[in-house]
Each structure stands twice: as C-alpha cells, then as structure tokens.
C-alpha positions as CSV (number, residue, x, y, z in Angstrom):
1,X,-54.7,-38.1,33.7
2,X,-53.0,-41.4,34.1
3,X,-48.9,-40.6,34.2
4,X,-46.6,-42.9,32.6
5,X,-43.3,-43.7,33.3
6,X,-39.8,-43.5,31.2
7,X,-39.7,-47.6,32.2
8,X,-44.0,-48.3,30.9
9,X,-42.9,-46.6,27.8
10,X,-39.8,-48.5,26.8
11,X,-42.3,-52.1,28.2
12,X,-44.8,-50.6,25.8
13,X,-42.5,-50.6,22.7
14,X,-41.0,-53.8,23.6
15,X,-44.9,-55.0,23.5
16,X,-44.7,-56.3,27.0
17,X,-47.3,-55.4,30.2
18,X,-45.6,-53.4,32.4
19,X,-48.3,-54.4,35.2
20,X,-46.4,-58.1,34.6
21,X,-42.7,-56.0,35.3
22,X,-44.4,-54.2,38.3
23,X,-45.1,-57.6,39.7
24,X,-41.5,-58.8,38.9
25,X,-40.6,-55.9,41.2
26,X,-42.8,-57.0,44.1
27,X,-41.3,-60.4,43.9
28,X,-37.5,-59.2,44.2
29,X,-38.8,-57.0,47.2
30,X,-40.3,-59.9,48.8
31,X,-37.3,-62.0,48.2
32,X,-34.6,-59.3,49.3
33,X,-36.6,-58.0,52.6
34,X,-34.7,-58.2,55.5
35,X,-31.5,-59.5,53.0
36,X,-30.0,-56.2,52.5
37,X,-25.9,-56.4,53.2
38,X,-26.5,-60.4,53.6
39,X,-25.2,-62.1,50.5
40,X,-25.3,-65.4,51.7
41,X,-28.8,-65.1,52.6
42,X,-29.3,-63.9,48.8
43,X,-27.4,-66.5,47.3
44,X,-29.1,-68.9,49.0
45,X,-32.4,-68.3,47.9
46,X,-31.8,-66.6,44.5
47,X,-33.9,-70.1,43.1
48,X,-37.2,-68.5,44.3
49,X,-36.9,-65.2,42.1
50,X,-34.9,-67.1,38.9
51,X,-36.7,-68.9,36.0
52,X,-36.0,-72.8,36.4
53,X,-33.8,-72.6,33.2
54,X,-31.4,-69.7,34.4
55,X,-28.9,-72.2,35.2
56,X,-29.1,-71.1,38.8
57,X,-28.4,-74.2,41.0
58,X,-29.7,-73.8,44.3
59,X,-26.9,-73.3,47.3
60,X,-27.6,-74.2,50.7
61,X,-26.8,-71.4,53.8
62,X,-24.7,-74.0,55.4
63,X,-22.5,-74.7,52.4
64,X,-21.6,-71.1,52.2
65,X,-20.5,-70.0,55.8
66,X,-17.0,-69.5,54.3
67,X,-15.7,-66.5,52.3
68,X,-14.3,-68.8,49.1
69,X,-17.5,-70.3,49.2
70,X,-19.6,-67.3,49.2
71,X,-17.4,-66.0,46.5
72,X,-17.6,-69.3,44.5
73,X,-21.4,-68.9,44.2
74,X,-21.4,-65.0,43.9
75,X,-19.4,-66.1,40.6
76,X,-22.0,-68.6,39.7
77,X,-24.2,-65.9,40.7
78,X,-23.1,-63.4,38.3
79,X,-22.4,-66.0,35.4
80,X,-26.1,-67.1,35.3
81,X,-27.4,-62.8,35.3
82,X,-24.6,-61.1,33.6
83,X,-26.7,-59.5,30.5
84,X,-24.0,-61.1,28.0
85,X,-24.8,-64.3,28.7
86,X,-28.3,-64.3,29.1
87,X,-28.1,-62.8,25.5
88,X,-26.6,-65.7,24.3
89,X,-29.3,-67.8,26.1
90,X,-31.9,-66.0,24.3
91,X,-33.7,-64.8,27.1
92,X,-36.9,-62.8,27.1
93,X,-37.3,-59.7,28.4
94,X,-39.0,-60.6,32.0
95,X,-35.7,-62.8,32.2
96,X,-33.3,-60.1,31.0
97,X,-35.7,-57.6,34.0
98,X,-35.2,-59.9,36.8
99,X,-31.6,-60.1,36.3
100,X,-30.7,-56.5,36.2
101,X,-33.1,-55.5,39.2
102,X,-30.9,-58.3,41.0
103,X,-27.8,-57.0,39.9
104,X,-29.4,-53.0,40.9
105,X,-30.5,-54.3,44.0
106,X,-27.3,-55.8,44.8
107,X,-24.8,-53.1,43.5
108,X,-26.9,-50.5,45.8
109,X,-26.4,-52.8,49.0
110,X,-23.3,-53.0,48.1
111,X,-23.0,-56.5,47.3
112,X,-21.2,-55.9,43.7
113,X,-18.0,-54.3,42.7
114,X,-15.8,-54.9,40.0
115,X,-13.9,-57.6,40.8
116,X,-14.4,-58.4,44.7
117,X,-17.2,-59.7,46.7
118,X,-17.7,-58.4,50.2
119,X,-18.4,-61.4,53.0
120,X,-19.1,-59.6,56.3
C-alpha cells in the first residue's frame, strides 16, 4: 500500500502534482548543497531556484563581501519571498512552495531571525 503524506494530501486538494513539489525540493537541495551557513553564497545565486518574475535581481559574490551589503540584499531577499507579498503578486502555489522551503531552509541554517541577519 502506497503511504501518503500530510504535504501530498494538502497538494491533492489544492489540485496540484505533488511529484512537480518533490522536484521543487530536489532543486532547492541542489541549489543550497555545500551553502549551508553561507548567505552570501545563497544570495548570490537565489536567480537559479526563483521564477524570472519574483522580482529577484541577481547579486554578484563580489558586490556582497561587506556586512551592509549582505544585509541590503538579505532585505531584498526577504521582500521578493515573504508570503505577504507574494499574495499580493498573485502567485501560484509552486511559487508560494519555493519561497517557504527557502525561507525553512534558511531559518534552520540559521540564516533568519527576526530582525537581524548573521554575516560570518
């Protein structure tokens, strides 16, 4: 007997594949291998793993060695996936996905907290 999950269940009312959300999820892990703690290496290739109308413009490593500038484009960063917006953006729901994995992915490396961003 095939098991389904909490997450297939919520895709399946939604009426989306959740075989097209599992590949969303191999994506992000391709994209954050080797990234974990590194939010400059993140930001700087967030483009690959974003829709092209996101509003994500893409930031170059060497224009965010600097703490201010890391933070500058964290803020960006958090502008273009914070669920909010991307409501008023109309977003679909693969859009809305890849946004909160991001965010996950980030607040369990501990990229995110409230208010501060952490540039070791």
């Amino acid at each position: 007997v095939n098991q389904v999950t909490k997450d297939d269940n919520k895709l399946r009312k939604l009426g989306n594949d959740p075989q097209e959300f599992q590949a969303i999820d191999v994506q992000i892990r391709k994209w954050s291998n080797g990234k974990e703690g590194n939010i400059r290496s993140l930001l700087s290739t967030l483009q690959y793993i974003l829709w092209p109308a996101s509003g994500w413009k893409p930031v170059p490593l060497v224009d965010i060695i600097e703490g201010n500038a890391v933070k500058r484009s964290y803020q960006k960063a958090l502008l273009c996936l914070h669920p909010d917006k991307l409501q008023q953006k109309g977003a679909t729901c693969q859009q809305t996905y890849i946004a909160e994995k991001v965010l996950i992915f980030c607040r369990r490396h501990g990229l995110i907290s409230t208010h501060l961003v952490r540039c070791d």
